[in-house]
PLY file of the C-alpha trace (Angstrom):
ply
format ascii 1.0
element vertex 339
property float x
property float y
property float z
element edge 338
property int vertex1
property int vertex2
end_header
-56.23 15.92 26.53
-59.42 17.29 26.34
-62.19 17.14 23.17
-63.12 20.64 22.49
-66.55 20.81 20.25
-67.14 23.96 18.50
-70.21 24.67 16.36
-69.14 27.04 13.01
-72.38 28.61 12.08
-71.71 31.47 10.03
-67.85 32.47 7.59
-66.78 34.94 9.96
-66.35 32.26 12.75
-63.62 30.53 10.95
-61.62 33.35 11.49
-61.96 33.76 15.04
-61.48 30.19 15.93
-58.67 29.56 13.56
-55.56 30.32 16.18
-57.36 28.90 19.11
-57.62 25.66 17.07
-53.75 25.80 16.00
-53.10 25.83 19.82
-55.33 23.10 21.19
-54.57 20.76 17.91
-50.67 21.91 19.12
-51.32 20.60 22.28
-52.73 17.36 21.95
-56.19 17.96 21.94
-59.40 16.67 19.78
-61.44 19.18 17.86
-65.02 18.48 16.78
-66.29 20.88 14.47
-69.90 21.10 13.41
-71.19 23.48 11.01
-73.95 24.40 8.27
-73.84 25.50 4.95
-74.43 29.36 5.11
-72.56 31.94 3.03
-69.09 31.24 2.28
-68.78 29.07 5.91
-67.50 25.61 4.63
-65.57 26.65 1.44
-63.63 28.37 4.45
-63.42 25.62 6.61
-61.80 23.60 3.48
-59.96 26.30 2.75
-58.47 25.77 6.09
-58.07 21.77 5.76
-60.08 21.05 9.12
-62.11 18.12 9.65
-65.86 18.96 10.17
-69.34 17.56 10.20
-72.32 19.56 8.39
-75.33 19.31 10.76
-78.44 20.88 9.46
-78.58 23.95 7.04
-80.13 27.18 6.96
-83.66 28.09 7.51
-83.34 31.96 6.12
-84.43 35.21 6.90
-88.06 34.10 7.48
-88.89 34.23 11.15
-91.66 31.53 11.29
-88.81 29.05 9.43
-86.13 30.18 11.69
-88.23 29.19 15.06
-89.43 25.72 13.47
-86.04 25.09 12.21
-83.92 25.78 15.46
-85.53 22.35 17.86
-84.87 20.39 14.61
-81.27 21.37 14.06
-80.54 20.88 18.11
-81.89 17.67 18.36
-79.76 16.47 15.13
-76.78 18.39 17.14
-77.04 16.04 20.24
-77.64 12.86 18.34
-74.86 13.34 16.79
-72.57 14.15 20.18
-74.21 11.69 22.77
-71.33 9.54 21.93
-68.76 11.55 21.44
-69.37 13.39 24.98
-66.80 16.30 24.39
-65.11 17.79 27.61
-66.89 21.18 26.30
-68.29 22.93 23.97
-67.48 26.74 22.82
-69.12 28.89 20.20
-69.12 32.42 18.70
-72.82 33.62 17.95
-73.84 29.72 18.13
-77.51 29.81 19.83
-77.87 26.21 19.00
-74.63 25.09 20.86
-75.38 26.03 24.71
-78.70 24.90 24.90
-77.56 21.27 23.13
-74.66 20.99 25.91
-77.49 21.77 28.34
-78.95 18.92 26.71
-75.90 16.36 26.85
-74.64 18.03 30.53
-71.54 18.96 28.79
-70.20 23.02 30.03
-70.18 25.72 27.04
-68.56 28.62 26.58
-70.81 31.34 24.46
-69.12 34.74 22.85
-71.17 37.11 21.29
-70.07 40.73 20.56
-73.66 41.80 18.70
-76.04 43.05 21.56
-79.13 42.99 18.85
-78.97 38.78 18.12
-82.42 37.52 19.66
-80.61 34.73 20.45
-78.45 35.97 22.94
-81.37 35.77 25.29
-81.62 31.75 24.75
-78.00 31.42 24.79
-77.34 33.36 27.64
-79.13 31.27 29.65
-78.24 27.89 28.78
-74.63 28.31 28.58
-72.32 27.62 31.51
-70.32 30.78 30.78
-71.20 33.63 28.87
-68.50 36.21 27.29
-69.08 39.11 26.00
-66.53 42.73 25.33
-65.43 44.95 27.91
-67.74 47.89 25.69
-71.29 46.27 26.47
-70.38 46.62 30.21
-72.98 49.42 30.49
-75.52 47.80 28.67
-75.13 44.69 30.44
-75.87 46.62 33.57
-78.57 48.32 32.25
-80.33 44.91 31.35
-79.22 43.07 34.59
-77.63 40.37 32.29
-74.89 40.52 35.54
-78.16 39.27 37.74
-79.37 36.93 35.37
-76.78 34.80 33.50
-73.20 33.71 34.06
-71.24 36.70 32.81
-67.50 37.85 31.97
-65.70 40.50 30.10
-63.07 40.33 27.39
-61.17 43.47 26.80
-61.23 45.12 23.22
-63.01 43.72 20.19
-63.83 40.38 19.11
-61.77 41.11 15.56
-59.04 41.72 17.57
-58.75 38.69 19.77
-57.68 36.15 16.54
-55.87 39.03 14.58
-53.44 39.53 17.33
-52.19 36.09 16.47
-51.59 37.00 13.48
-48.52 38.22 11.40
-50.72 39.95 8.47
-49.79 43.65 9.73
-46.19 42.35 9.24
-47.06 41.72 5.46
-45.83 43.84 3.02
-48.37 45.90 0.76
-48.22 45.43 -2.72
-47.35 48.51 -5.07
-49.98 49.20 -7.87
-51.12 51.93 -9.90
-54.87 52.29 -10.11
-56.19 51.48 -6.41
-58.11 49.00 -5.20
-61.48 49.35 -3.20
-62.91 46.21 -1.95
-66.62 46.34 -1.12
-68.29 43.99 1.36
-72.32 44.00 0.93
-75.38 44.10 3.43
-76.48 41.15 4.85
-79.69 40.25 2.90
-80.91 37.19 4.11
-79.76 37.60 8.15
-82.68 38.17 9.89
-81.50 40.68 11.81
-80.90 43.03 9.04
-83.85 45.76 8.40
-81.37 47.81 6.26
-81.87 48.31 2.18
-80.43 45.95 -0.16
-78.51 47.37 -3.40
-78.64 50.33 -2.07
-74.51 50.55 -3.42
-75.03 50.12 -7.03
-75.28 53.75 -7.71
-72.09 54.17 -5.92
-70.14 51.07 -7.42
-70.90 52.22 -10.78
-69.43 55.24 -10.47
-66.52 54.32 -8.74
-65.33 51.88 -11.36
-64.76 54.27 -13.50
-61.62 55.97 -11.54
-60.68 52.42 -9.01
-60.74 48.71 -9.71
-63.75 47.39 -7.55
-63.89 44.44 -5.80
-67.00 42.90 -4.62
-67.25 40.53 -1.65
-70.39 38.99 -2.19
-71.96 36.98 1.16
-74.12 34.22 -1.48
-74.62 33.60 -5.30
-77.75 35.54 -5.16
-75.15 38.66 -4.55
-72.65 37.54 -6.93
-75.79 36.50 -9.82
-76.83 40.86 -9.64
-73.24 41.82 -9.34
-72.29 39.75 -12.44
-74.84 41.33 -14.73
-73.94 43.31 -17.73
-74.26 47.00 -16.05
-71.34 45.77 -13.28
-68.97 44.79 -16.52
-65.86 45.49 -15.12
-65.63 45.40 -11.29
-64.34 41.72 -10.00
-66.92 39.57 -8.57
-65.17 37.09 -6.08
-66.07 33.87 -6.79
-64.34 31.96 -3.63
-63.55 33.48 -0.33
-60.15 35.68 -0.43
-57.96 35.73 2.35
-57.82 38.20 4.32
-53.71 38.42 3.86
-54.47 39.00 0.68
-57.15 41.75 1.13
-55.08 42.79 3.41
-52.00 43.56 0.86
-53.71 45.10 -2.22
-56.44 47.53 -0.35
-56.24 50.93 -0.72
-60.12 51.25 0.92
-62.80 48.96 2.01
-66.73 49.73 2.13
-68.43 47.36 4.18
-71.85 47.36 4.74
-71.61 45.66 8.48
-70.30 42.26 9.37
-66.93 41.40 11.13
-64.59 41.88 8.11
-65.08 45.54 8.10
-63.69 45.95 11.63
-60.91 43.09 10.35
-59.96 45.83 8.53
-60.61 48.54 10.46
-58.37 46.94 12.82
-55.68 45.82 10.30
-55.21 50.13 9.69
-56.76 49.95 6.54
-58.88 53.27 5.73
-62.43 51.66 6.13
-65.62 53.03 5.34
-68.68 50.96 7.05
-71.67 52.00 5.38
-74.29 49.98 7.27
-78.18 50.22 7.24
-79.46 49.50 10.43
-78.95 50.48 14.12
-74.96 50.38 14.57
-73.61 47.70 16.81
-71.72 49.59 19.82
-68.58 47.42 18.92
-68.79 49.62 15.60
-70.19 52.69 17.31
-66.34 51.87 19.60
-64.29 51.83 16.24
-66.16 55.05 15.21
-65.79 56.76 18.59
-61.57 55.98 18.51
-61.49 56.82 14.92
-60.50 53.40 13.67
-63.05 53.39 11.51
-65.29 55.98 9.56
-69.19 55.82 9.16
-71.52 57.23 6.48
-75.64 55.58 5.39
-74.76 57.35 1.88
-71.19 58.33 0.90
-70.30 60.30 -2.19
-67.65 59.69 -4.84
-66.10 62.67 -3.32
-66.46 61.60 -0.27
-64.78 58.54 -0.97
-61.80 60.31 -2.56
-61.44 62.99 -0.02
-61.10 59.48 2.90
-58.81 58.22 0.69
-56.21 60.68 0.66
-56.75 61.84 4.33
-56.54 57.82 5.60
-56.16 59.54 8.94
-56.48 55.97 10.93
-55.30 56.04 14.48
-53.16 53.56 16.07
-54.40 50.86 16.96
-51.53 48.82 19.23
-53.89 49.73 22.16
-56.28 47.10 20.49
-53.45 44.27 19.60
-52.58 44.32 23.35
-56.36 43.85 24.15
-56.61 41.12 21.66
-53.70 39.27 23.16
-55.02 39.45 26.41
-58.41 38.38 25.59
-56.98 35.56 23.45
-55.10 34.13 26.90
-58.41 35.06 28.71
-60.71 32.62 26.48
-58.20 29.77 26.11
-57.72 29.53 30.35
-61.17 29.79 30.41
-61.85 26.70 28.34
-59.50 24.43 30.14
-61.36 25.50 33.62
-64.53 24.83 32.39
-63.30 21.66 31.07
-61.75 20.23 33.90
-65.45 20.71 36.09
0 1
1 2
2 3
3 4
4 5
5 6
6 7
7 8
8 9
9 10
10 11
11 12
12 13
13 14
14 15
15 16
16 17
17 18
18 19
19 20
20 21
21 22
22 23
23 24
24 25
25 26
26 27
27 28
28 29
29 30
30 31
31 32
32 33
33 34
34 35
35 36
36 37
37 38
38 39
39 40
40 41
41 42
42 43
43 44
44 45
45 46
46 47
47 48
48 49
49 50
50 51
51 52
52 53
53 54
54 55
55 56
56 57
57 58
58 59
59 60
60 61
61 62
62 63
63 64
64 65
65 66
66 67
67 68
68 69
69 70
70 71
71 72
72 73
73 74
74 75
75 76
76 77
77 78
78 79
79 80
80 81
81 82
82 83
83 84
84 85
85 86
86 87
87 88
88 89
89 90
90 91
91 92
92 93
93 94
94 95
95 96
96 97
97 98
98 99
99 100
100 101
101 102
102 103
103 104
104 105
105 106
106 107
107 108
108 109
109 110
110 111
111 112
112 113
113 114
114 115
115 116
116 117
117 118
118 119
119 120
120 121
121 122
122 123
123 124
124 125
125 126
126 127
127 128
128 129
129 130
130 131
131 132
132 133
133 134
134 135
135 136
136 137
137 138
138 139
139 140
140 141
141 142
142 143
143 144
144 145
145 146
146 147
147 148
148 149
149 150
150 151
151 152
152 153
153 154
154 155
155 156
156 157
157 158
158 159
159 160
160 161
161 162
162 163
163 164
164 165
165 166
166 167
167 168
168 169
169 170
170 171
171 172
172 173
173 174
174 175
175 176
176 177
177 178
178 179
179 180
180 181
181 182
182 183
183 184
184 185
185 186
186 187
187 188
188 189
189 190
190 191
191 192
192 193
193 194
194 195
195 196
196 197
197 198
198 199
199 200
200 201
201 202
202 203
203 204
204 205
205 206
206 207
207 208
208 209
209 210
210 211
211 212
212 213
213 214
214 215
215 216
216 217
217 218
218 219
219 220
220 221
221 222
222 223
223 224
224 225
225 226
226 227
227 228
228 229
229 230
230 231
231 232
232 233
233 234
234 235
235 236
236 237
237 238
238 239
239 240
240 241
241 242
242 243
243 244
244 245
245 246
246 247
247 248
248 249
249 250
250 251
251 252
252 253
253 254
254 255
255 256
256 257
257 258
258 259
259 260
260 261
261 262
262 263
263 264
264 265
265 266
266 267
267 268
268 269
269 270
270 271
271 272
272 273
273 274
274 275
275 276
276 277
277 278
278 279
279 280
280 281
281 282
282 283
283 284
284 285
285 286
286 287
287 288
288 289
289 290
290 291
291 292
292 293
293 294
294 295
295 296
296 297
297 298
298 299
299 300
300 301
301 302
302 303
303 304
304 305
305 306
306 307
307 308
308 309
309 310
310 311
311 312
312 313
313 314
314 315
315 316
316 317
317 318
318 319
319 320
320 321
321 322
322 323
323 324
324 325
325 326
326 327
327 328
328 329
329 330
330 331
331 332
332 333
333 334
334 335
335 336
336 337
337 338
């Protein structure tokens, strides 16, 4: 049996740990979970019934805060494992979480699929593995992270390494009249966002008129604007939705970045990502294979012209990669365990 800690710091990591934590509960082993209240990350977590600690919080998008922030938050991390000792410790996008099992001389496992995170640099070198997709091969060349850090590839895209446990493409889509656009927004506190903020509300007023609108809001300061009296009557989500159920009722999704755009990119749904900043190459992938469409500004007609087309290609190419990178991470955790 081995005790498996994994550090949740942002809602899209539930997610991607969600089947990998079926299996090792399955089999016998302990899971620690550690988190912080960001976004929508621990309504999730009890949304999912799992057992978790809240260490720290978050410091927000000002740099200064960030940097003062991090030691403190480690340090309260490896109090509260020195006597727990887990066999390892694995994390998506978790800076904090390789440097602390440097600290305890526990072995981590980091993933990271975003190329632009600052933190990768830290990470990278403090965890005992590093994974990161096939795509960023090049790049990872190009940067000698193969010369300086522990490296390894996953094939396909991070989306698709918990979706292909999944049964939601199975699911069948509900029938309804007037369809249903579901709009993810930008990222306004991350501090790597240098995109605009509200830069949809044009848009979203004028497509309410002809679709029912759904807004997907990442904090209450999103849903507080979106729930003023010029947005009367688009849906403001209160509580996170799941993605089954997204999944069922979408006609189109707008996403303005983040991994729930290429969730649905990946799920065949006609997707839109309308993001700010410099494109991720995981997105600039999706593009390139025509899983997913990109515009800064889209138009109404625009919008209506991608509906009807909804020319998505096929994407069992990226379930088999999933699958396979899904086996990949899971023997790779009970290696590193054993050492």
């Amino acid at each position: 049996m081995m005790k498996i800690w994994i550090d949740i710091t942002n809602s899209p990591h539930i997610n991607f740990f969600k089947p990998f934590i079926k299996k090792w509960n399955d089999e016998g082993n302990e899971i620690i979970i550690t988190t912080r209240d960001l976004a929508n990350t621990i309504d999730l977590i009890k949304q999912n019934n799992w057992n978790y600690y809240e260490i720290g919080g978050h410091a927000g998008k000002n740099k200064v805060k960030k940097l003062l922030y991090f030691p403190r938050r480690v340090l309260l991390l490896r109090k509260f494992l020195k006597n727990i000792k887990p066999d390892i410790g694995i994390s998506q996008s978790s800076f904090y979480s390789p440097v602390v099992g440097k600290l305890l001389g526990i072995p981590t496992i980091y993933l990271n699929d975003n190329e632009h995170a600052k933190g990768n640099y830290l990470a990278f070198k403090f965890a005992t593995l590093n994974i990161v997709p096939e795509f960023l091969k090049s790049l990872a060349e190009t940067l000698e992270w193969n010369k300086k850090y522990k490296l390894d590839f996953y094939p396909g895209i991070k989306e698709g390494i918990y979706l292909s446990q999944s049964n939601i493409r199975n699911l069948k889509k509900t029938s309804q009249g007037k369809k249903y656009i579901y709009i993810r927004l930008e990222p306004w506190t991350a501090q790597y966002y240098k995109g605009r903020n509200q830069f949809m509300d044009e848009l979203i007023l004028k497509l309410k008129e002809n679709y029912n609108i759904i807004i997907l809001p990442r904090g209450a300061d999103q849903a507080k604007h979106y729930n003023s009296e010029i947005f009367k009557g688009i849906e403001v989500v209160e509580k996170p939705i799941p993605l089954e159920n997204i999944y069922k009722t979408c006609t189109l999704f707008i996403g303005a970045g983040g991994s729930m755009t290429r969730e649905l990119a990946y799920l065949g749904i006609p997707t839109i990502s309308v993001y700010q900043d410099n494109l991720l190459e995981v997105d600039k992938y999706l593009i390139k294979n025509k899983h997913m469409y990109f515009s800064a500004n889209p138009t109404v007609d625009e919008i209506n012209d991608y509906i009807n087309l909804q020319s998505i290609s096929d994407s069992k190419e990226l379930l088999q990669m999933g699958i396979q990178a899904f086996e990949m991470i899971n023997q790779k955790v009970a290696k590193y365990a054993k050492n």
